[in-house]
N, C-alpha and C positions, 0 to 999 in steps of 0.2 A: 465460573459457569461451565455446565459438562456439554453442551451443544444442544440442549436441548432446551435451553431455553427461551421464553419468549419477550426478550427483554428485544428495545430496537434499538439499542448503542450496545457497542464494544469497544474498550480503549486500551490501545497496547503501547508498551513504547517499540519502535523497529528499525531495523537498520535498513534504509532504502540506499537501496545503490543504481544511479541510471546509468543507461550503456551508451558505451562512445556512440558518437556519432558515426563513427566508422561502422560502427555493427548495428546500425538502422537506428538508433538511440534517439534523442529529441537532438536539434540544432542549437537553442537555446538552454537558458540557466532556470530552475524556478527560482522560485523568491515568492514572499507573502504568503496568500492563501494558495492551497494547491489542493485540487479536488479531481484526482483519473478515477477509473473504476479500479479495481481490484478484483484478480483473477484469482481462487483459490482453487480452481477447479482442471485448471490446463487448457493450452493457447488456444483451443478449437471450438471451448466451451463460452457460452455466450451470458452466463447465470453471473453476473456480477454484483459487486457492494461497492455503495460510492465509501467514500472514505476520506477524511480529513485532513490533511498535514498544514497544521499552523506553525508558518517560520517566524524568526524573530523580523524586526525591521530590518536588521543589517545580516541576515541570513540570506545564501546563496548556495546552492548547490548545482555545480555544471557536470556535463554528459559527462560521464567518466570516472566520477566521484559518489564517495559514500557518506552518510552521515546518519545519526542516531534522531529522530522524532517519534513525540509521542503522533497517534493516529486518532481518530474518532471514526469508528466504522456505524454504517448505520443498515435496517435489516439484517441485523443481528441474526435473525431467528431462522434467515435464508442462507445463511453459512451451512454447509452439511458438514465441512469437516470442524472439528475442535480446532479454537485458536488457541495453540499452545504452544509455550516455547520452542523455538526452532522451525517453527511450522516455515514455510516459503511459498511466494506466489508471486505472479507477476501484478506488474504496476501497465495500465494500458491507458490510451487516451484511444479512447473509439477501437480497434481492433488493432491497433498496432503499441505493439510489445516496448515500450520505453525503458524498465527497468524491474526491477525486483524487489521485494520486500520479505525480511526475516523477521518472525516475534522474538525479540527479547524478553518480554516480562507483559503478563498481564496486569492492566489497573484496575480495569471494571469489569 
């Protein structure tokens, strides 16, 4: 997809990394479904895409650790920038900043 398109999924696989708890980060681990908004626009901006992360049953990722998931991003067509490899953006629950998200590879 060049960004232009008007599909409403996008799936990538990405490296989400949440921040310690020290640096304001979540307190808790996810696990299972995990659904924050997705910032690609920078912290100030309010234009978000929800977005998918399905973990395994015995998957767990705590503040301060990184790990590889594919994503299910949805309003696709409300992205302005290209999701292309390397791209980064923030991972939010409501306006605070939990961690970060890299594209590794586009699926869909």
């Amino acid at each position: 997809m060049d960004g232009t398109s008007t599909s409403a999924e996008a799936l990538v696989r990405a490296r989400v990394c949440l921040l310690p708890r020290a640096e304001g980060g979540r307190s808790a681990p996810i696990r299972g479904s995990y659904r924050p908004n997705h910032n690609f626009l920078g912290p100030d901006n309010r234009d978000m895409l929800v977005g998918f992360i399905e973990m395994q049953p015995d998957e767990v990722l705590n503040p301060g650790e990184c790990a590889e998931f594919e994503i299910l991003f949805l309003n696709w067509s409300a992205l302005r920038p290209d999701l292309r490899v390397g791209k980064e953006w923030l991972i939010q629950e409501g306006a605070h900043v939990v961690g970060k998200g890299t594209v590794l590879e586009r699926l869909s």
